[in-house]
N, C-alpha and C positions, 0 to 999 in steps of 0.2 A: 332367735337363732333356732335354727332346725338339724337336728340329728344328719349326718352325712358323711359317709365313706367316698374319701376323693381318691381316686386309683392312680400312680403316675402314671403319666403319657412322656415316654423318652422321647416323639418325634418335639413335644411340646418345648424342648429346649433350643435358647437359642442366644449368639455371639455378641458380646456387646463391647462397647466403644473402650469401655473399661478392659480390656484385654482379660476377660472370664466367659465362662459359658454358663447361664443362665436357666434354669428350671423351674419357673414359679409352683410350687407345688401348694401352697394354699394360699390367695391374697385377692379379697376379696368384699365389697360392701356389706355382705352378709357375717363379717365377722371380723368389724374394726379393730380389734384391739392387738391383733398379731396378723403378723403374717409369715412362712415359711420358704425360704427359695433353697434349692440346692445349688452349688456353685460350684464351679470346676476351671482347675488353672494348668494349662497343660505342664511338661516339664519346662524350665528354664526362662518360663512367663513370671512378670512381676505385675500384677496389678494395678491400675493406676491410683495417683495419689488421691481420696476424695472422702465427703462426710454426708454423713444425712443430720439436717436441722429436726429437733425434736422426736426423734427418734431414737432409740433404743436400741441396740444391733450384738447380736453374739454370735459369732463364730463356733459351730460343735465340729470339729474336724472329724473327720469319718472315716478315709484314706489318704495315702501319702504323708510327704514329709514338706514343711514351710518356714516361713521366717515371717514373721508380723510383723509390723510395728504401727503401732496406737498412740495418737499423744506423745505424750512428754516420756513415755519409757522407750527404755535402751531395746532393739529389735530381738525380737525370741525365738527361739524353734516350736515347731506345734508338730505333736503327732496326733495320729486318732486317739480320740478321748478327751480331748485338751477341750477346754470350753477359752475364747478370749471376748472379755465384755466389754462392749465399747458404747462409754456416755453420749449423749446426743452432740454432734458437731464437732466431734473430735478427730480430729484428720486420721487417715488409714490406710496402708494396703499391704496387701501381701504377696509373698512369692514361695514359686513349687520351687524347692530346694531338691526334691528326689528325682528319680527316675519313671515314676511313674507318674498319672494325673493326681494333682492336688485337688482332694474333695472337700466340701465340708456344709454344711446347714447354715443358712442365715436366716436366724428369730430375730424378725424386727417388732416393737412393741413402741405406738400404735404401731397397725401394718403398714409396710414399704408404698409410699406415692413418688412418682418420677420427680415432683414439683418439689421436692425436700431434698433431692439427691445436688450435691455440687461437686463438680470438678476442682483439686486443689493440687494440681498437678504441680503447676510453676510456680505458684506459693513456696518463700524460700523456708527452709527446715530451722524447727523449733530448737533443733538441740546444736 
């Protein structure tokens, strides 16, 4: 691995199936072991239900207000500063509870591959 300052690029963001907006900000060959996306859910979006196999995934909420829910726990509020860690293949998503855009960081650890991501939308609820 080699030394490198990666600058965001805002046009780099972009809309996925998953009802969030997307900004890969560091994911890449050169530096397997993580990877960083910025995420954004507008107000009154819920994200869809889904996991990533063998992955590693944390939530660092950055602006707005949310509601998570991970697994087998009861759904929670997130402000900025909240970190939620979420084990490999553990069902997930989240919703902008505020008024403004829900932001937050996602550290995935290895880094994020599309091939790992699954859909568990219709999948009936654990609790």
């Amino acid at each position: 691995m080699q030394a490198i300052i990666k600058h965001r690029d805002a046009s780099a963001e972009y809309y996925t199936e998953e009802r969030c907006h997307i900004n890969e900000l560091s994911n890449s060959l050169a530096d397997p072991a993580v990877s960083i996306a910025q995420a954004r859910v507008m107000p009154g979006d819920t994200t869809r239900w889904h996991r990533l196999h063998g992955i590693v995934e944390r939530y660092v909420i950055t602006q707005g207000a949310g509601l998570v829910e991970v697994g087998e726990l009861l759904p929670q509020p997130v402000l900025p500063g909240d970190v939620v860690l979420i084990p490999p293949g553990c069902r997930q998503r989240i919703a902008n509870t505020g008024k403004h855009d829900l932001v937050f960081l996602a550290i995935c650890s290895p880094r994020f591959e599309q091939q790992y991501y699954q859909d568990a939308e219709n999948e009936p609820s654990q609790l």
